[in-house]
Structures are given as structure tokens and as C-alpha cells.
C-alpha positions in Angstrom: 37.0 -14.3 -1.1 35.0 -11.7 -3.7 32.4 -9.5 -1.9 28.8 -10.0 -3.1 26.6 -7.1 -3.3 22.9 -7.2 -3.4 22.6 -4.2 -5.2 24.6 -5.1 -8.1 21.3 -7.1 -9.2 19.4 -4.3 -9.3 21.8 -2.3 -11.8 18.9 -2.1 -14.5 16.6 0.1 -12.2 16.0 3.1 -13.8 17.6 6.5 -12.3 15.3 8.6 -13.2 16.9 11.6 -14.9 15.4 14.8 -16.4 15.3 14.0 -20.5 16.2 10.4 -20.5 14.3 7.7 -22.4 13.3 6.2 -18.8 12.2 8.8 -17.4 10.2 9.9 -20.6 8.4 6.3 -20.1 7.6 7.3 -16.3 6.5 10.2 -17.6 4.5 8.7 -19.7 3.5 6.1 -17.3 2.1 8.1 -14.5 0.4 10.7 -17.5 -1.7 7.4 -18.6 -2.5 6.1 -15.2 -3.6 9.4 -14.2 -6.2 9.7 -17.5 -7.3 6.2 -16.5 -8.2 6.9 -13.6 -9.9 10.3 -14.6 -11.9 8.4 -16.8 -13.2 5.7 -14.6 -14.3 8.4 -12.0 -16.0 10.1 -14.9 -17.2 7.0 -16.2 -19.0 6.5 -12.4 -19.8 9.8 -12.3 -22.0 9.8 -15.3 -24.0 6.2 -14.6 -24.9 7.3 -11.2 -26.4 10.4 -12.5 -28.2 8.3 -15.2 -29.1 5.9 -12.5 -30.6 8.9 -10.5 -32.6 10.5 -13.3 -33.9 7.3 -14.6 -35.5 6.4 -11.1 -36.7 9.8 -10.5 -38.4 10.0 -13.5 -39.9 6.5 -13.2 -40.9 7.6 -10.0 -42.7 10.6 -10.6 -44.0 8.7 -13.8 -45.8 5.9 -11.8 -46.8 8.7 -9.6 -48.7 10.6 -12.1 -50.4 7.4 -13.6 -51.6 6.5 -10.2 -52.9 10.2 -9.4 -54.2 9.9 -12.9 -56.1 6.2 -12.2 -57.4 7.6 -8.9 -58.7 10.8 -10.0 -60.6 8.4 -12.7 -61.2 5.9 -10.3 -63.4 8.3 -8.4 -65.2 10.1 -11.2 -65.7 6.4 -12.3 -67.2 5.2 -8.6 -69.1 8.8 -8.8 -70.8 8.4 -11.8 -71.9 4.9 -10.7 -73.2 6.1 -7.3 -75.4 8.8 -9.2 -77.1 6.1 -11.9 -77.3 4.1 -8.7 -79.3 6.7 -7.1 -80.9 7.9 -10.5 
């Protein structure tokens, strides 16, 4: 009776030897998911910061107009009060 191995399926796994075409695509492999994945954290990075500038500056904007409408508000309601009492 012949001996079966279960490894001799898996002959076509690469060994993983310094200069060979495999392990030039490993290489190659790990370069590219490592540049992916600086790219996306980059990527993340950079919207959050936009996100955070974006509402700041919309924040302070409504700010100031509402400063603004209630500094006029009052020198409106002032002006009124003193023909009123004119």
C-alpha cells in the first residue's frame, strides 16, 4: 500500500529564498500593502483635519454674525427707545 502525504499537495508553496522570483513578489507584496495602508491612514488623517477646520471656522463664523446681529440689535432697540422718548 503507497503512503499518502498531505504535504505533497502543498509542493507549490513558495520557499521563500533571498533573490528568487517568489520572494521578489513577497517583496513586492508586503512593499504595496504597506503604501496602502500608509495612504489610507493619511487619507483619514487629512479629512479629519478638514472636518475640524471646517467646523471651527463655521463655528466661530456664526459666532461673529450673531455678536454682530446683537451688537446691532441693541443699537437698533436703542435708537428706538430714544425717538420713543424724544
Amino acid at each position: 500500500m503507497a503512503k499518502c502525504s498531505c504535504a505533497s499537495g502543498f509542493k507549490w508553496l513558495p520557499l521563500v529564498r533571498f533573490g528568487s522570483f517568489r520572494s521578489t513578489l513577497v517583496v513586492v507584496a508586503v512593499v504595496v500593502v504597506v503604501v496602502v495602508v500608509v495612504v489610507v491612514v493619511v487619507v483619514v488623517v487629512v479629512v479629519v483635519v478638514v472636518v475640524v477646520v471646517v467646523v471651527t471656522a463655521v463655528r466661530e463664523k456664526s459666532f461673529t454674525y450673531q455678536y454682530h446681529f446683537d451688537l446691532s440689535f441693541s443699537a437698533y432697540a436703542q435708537s428706538k427707545e430714544c425717538i420713543h422718548t424724544n
